[in-house]
GUGU-234147 format. One record per atom (N, C-alpha, C, O): residue in three letters; atom name; x, y, z; residue number from 1. Coordinates in Angstrom, 3 decimals, always signed. Example, Ala and Ser with C-alpha at 12.3 -4.5 7.8 and 13.67 -1.06 7.14 Angstrom:
+-----+----+----------+----------+----------+-----+
|   r |  a |        x |        y |        z |   k |
+-----+----+----------+----------+----------+-----+
| ALA |  N |  +13.190 |   -5.690 |   +7.800 |   1 |
| ALA | CA |  +12.300 |   -4.500 |   +7.800 |   1 |
| ALA |  C |  +13.200 |   -3.300 |   +7.800 |   1 |
| ALA |  O |  +14.236 |   -3.319 |   +8.465 |   1 |
| SER |  N |  +12.850 |   -2.250 |   +7.080 |   2 |
| SER | CA |  +13.670 |   -1.060 |   +7.140 |   2 |
| SER |  C |  +12.900 |   +0.030 |   +7.870 |   2 |
| SER |  O |  +13.409 |   +1.138 |   +8.039 |   2 |
+-----+----+----------+----------+----------+-----+
This chain:
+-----+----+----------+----------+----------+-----+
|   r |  a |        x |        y |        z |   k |
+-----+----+----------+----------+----------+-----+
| UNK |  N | +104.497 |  +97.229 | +103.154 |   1 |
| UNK | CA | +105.005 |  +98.538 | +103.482 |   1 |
| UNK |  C | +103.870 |  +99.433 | +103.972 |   1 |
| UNK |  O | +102.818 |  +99.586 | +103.350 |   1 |
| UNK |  N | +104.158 |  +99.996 | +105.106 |   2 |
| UNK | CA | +103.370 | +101.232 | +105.460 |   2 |
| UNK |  C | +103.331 | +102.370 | +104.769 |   2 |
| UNK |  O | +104.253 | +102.707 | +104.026 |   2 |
| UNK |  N | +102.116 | +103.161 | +104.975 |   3 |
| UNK | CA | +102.558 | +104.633 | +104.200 |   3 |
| UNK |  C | +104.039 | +105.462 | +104.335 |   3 |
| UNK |  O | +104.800 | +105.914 | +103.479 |   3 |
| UNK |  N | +104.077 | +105.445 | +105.677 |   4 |
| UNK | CA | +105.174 | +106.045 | +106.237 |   4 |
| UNK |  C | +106.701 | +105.747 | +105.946 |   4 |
| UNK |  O | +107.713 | +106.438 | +106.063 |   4 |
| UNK |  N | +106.471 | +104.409 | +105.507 |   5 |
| UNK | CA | +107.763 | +103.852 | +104.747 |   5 |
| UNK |  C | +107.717 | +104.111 | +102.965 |   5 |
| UNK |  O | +108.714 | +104.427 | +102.317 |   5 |
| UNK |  N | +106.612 | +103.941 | +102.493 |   6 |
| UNK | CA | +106.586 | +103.960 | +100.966 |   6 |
| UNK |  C | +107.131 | +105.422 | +100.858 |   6 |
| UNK |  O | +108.174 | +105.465 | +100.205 |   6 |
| UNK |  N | +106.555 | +107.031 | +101.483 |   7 |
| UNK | CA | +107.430 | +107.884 | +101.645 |   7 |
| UNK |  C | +108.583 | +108.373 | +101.983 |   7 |
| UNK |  O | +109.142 | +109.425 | +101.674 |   7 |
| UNK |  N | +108.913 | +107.424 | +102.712 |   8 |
| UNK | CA | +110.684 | +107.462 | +103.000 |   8 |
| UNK |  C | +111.435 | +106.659 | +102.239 |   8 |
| UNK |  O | +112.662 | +106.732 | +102.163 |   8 |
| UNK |  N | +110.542 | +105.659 | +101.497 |   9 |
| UNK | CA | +111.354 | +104.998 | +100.569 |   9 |
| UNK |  C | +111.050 | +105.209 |  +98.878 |   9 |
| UNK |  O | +111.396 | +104.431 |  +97.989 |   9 |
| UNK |  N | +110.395 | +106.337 |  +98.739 |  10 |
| UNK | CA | +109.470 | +106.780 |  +97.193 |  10 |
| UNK |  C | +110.086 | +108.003 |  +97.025 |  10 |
| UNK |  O | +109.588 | +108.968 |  +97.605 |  10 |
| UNK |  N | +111.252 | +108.180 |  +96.220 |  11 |
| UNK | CA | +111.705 | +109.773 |  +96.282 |  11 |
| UNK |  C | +111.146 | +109.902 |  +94.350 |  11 |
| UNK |  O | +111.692 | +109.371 |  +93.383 |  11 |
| UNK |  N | +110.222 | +110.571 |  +94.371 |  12 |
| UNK | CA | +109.657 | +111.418 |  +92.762 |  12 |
| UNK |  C | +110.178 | +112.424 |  +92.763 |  12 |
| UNK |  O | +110.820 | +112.967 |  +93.662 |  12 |
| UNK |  N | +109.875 | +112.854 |  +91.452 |  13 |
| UNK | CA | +110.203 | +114.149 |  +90.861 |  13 |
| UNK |  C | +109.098 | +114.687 |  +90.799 |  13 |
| UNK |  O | +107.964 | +114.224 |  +90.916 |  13 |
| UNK |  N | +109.615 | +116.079 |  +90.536 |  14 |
| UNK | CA | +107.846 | +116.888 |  +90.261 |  14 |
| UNK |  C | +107.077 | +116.519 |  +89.582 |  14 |
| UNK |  O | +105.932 | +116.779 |  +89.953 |  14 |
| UNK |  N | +107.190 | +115.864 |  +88.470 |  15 |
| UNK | CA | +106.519 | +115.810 |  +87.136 |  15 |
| UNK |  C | +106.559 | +114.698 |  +87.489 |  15 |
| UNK |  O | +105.643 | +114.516 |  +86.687 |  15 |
| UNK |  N | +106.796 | +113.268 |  +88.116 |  16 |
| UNK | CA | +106.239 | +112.113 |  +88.536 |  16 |
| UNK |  C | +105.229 | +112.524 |  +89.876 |  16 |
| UNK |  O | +104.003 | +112.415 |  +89.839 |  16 |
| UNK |  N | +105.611 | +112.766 |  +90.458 |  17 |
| UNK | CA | +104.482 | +113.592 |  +92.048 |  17 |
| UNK |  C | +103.110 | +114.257 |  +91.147 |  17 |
| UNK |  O | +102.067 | +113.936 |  +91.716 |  17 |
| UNK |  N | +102.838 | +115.177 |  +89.775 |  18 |
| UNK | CA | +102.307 | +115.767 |  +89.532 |  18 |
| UNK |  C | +100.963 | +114.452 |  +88.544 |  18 |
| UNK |  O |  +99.741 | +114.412 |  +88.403 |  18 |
| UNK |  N | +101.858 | +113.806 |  +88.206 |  19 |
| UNK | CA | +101.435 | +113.019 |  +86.928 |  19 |
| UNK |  C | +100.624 | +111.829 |  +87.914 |  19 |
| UNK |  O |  +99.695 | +111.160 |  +87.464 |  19 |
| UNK |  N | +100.974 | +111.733 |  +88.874 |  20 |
| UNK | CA | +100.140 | +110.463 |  +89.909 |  20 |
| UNK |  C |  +98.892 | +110.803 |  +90.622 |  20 |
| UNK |  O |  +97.891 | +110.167 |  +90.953 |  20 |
| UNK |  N |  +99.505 | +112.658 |  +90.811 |  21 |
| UNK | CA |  +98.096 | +113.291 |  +91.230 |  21 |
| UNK |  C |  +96.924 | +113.461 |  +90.082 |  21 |
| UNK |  O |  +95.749 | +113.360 |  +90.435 |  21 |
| UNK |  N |  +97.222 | +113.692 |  +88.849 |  22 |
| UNK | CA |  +96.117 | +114.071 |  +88.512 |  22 |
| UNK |  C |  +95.592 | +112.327 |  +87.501 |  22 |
| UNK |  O |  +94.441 | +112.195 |  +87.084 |  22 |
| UNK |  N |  +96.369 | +111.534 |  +87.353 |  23 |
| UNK | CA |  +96.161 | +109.913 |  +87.640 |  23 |
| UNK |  C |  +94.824 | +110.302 |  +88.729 |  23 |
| UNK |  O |  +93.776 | +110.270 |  +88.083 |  23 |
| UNK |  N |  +94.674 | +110.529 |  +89.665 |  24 |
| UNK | CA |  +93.760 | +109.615 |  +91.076 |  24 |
| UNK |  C |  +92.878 | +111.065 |  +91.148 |  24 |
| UNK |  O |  +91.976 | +111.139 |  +91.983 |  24 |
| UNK |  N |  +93.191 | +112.346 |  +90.153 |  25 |
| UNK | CA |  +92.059 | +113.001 |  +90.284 |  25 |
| UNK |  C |  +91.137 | +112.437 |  +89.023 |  25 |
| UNK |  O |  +89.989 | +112.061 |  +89.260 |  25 |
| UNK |  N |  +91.692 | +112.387 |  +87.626 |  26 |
| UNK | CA |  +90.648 | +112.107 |  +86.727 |  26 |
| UNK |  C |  +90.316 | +110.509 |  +86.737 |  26 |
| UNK |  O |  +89.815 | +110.319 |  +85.629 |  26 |
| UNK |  N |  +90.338 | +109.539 |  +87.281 |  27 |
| UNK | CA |  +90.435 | +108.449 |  +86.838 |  27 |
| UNK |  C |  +89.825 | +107.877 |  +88.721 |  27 |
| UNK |  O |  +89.705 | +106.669 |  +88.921 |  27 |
| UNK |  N |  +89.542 | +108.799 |  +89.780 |  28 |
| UNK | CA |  +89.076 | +108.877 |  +90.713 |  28 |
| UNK |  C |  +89.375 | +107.838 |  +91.847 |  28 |
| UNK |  O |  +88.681 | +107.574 |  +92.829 |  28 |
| UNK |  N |  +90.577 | +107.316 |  +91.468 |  29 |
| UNK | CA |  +91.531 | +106.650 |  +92.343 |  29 |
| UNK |  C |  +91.146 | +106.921 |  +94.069 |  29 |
| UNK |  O |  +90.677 | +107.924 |  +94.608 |  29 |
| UNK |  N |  +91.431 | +105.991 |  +94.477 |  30 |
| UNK | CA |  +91.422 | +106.126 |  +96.500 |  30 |
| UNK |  C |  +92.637 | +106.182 |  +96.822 |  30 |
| UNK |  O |  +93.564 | +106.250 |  +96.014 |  30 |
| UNK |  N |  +92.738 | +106.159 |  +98.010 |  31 |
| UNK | CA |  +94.243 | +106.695 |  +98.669 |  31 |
| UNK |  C |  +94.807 | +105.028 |  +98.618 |  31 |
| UNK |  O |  +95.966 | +104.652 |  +98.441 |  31 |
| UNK |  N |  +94.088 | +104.538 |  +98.746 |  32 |
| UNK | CA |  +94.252 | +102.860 |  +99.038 |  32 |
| UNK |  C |  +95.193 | +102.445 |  +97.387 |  32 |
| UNK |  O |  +96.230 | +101.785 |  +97.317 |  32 |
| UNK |  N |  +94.311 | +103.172 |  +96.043 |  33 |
| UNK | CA |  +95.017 | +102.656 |  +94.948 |  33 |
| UNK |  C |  +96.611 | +103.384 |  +94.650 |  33 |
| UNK |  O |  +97.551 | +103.064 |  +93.922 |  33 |
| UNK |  N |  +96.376 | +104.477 |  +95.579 |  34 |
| UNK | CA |  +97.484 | +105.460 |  +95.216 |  34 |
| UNK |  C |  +98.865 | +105.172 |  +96.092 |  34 |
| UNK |  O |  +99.958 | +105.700 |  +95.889 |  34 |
| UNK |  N |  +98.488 | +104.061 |  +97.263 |  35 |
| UNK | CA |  +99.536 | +103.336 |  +97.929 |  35 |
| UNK |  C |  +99.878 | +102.344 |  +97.071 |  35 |
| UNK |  O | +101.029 | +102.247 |  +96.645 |  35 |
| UNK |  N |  +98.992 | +101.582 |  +96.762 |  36 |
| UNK | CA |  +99.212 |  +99.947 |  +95.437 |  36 |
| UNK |  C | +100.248 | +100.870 |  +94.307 |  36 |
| UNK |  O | +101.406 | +100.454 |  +94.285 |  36 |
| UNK |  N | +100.029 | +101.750 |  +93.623 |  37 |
| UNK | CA | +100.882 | +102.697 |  +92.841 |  37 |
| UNK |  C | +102.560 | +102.595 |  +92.945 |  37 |
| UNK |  O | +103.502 | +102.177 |  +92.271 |  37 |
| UNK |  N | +102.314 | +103.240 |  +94.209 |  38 |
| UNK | CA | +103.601 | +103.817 |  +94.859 |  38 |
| UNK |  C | +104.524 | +102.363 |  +94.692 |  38 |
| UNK |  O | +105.683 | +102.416 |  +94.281 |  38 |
| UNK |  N | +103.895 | +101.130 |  +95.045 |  39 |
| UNK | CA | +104.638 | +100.007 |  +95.776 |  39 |
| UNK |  C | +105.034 |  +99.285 |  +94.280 |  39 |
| UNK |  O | +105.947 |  +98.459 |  +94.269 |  39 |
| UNK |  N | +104.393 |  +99.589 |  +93.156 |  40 |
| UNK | CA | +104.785 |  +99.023 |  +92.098 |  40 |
| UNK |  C | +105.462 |  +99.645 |  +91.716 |  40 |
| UNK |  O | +106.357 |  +99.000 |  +91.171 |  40 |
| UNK |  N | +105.676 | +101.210 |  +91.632 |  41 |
| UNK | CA | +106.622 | +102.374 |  +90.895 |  41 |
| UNK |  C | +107.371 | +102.024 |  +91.948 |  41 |
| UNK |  O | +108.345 | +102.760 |  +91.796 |  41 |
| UNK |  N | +107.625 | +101.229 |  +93.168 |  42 |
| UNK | CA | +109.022 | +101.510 |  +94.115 |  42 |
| UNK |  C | +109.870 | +100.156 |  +93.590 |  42 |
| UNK |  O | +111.100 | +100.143 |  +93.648 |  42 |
| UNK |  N | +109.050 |  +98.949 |  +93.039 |  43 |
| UNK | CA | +109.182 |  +97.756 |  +93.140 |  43 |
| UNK |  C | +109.519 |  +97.757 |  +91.378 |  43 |
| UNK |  O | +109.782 |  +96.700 |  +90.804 |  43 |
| UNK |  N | +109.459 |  +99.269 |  +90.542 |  44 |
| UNK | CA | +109.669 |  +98.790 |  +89.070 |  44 |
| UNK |  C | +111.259 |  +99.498 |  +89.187 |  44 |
| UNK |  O | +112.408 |  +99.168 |  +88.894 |  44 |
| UNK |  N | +110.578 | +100.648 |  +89.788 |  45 |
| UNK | CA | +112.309 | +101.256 |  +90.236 |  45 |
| UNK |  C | +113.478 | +100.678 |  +90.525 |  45 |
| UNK |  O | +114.549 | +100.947 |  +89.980 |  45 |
| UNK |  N | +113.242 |  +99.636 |  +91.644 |  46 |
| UNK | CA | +114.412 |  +98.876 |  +91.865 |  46 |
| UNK |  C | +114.733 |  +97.990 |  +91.030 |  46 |
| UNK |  O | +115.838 |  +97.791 |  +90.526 |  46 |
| UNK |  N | +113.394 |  +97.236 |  +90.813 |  47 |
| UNK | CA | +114.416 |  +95.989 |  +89.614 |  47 |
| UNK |  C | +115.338 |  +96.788 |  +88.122 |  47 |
| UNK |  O | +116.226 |  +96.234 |  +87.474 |  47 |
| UNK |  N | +114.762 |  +98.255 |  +87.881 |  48 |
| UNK | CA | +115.550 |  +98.855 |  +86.791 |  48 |
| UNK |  C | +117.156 |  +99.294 |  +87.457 |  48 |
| UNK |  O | +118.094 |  +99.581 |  +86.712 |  48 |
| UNK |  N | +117.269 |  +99.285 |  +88.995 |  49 |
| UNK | CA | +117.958 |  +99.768 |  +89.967 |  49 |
| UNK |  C | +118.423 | +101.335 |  +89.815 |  49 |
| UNK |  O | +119.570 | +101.775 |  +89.745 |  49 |
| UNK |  N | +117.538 | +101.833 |  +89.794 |  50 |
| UNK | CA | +117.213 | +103.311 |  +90.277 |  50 |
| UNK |  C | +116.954 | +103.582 |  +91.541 |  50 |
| UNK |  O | +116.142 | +103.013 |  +92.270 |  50 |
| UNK |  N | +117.757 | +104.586 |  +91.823 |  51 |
| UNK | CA | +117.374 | +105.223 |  +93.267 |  51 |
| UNK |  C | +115.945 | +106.341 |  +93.548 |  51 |
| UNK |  O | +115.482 | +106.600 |  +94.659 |  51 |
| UNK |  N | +115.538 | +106.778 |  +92.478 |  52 |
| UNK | CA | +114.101 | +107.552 |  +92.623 |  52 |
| UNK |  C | +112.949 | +106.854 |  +91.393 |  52 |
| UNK |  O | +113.170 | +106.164 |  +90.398 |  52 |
| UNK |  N | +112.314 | +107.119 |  +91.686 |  53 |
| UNK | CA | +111.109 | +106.936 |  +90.922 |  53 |
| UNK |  C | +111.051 | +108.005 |  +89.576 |  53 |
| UNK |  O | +111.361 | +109.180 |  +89.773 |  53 |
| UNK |  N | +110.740 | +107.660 |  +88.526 |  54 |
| UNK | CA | +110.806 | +108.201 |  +87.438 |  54 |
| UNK |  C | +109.243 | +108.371 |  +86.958 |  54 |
| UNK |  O | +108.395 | +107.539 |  +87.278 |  54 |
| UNK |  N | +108.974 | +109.402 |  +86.247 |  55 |
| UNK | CA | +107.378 | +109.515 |  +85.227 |  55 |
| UNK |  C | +107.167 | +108.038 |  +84.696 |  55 |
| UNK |  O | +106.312 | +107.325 |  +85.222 |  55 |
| UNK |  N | +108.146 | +107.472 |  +83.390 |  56 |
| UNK | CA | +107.711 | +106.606 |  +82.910 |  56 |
| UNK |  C | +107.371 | +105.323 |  +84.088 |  56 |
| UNK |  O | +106.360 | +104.638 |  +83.934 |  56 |
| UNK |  N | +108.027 | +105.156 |  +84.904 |  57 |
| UNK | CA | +107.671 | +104.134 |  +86.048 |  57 |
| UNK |  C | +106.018 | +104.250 |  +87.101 |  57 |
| UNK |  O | +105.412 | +103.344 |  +87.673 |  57 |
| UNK |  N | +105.778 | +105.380 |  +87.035 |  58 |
| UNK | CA | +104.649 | +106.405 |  +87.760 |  58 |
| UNK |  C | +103.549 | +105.240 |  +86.415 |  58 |
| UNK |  O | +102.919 | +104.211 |  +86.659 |  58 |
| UNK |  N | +103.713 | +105.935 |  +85.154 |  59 |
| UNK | CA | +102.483 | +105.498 |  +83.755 |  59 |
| UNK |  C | +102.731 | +104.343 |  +84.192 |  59 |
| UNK |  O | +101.638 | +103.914 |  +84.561 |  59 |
| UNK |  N | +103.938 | +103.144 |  +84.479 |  60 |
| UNK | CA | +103.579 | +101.530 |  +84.241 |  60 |
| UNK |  C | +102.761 | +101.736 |  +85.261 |  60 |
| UNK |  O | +101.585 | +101.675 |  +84.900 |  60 |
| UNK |  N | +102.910 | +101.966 |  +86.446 |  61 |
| UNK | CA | +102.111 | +101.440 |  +87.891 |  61 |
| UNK |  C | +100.883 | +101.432 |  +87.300 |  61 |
| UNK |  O | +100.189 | +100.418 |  +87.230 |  61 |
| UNK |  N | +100.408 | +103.053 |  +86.648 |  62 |
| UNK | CA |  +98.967 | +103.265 |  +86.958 |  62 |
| UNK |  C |  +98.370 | +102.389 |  +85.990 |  62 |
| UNK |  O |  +97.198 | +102.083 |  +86.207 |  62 |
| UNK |  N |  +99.075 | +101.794 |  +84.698 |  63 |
| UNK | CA |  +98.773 | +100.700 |  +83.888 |  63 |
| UNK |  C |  +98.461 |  +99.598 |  +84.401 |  63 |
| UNK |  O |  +97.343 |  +99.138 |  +84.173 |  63 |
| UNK |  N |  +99.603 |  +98.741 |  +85.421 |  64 |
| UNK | CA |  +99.520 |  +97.923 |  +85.875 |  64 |
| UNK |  C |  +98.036 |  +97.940 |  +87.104 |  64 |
| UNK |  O |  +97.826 |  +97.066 |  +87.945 |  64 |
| UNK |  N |  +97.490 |  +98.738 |  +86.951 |  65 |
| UNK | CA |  +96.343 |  +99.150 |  +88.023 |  65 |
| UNK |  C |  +95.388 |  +99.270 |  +87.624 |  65 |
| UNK |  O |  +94.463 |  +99.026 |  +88.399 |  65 |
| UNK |  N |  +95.004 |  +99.752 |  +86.068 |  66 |
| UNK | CA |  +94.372 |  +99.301 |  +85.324 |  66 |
| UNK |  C |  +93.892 |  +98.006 |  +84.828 |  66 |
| UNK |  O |  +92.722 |  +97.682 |  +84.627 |  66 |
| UNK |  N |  +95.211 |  +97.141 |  +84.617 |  67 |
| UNK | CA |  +95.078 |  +95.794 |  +84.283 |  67 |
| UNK |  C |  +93.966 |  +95.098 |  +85.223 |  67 |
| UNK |  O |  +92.957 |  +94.527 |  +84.809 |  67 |
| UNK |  N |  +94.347 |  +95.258 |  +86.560 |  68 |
| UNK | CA |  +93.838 |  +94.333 |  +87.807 |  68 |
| UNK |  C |  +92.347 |  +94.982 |  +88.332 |  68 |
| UNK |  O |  +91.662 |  +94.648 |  +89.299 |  68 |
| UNK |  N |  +92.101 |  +96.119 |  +87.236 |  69 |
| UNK | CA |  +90.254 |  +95.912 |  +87.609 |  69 |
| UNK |  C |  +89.749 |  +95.140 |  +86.372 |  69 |
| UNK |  O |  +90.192 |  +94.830 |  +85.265 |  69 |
| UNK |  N |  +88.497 |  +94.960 |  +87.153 |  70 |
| UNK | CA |  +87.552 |  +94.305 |  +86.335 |  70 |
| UNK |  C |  +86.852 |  +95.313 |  +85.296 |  70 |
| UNK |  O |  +86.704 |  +96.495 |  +85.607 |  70 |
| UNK |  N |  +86.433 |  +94.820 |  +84.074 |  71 |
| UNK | CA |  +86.161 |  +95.206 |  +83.168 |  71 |
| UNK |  C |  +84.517 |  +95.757 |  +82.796 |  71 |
| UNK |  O |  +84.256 |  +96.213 |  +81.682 |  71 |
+-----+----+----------+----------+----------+-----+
């Protein structure tokens, strides 16, 4: 997915939009991790089959993003 699609296909709420930003301000995320994000919160969304993205789905991603660095 392109950016341009993960936004037409990523509808958040404020408080998920708010909670991802300050994710990639304290924890100093790139735009690059904050696309990987999006595609797991779009990809946890659907298998729960939700039509928007939720907070608790926003925390798995940035977990799951955690997992996959090195230590």
């Amino acid at each position: 997915m392109t950016r341009k699609e993960l936004e037409s296909h990523a509808d958040f709420s404020d408080a998920s939009s708010k909670m991802l930003e300050q994710a990639m301000t304290k924890m100093g995320l790139s735009a690059r991790s904050d696309d990987r994000i999006l595609k797991v919160d779009r990809t946890i969304a659907d298998l729960e089959e939700q039509e928007n993205i939720c907070t608790l789905d926003v925390a798995d991603g940035i977990q799951y993003l955690n997992l996959d660095r090195p230590v």
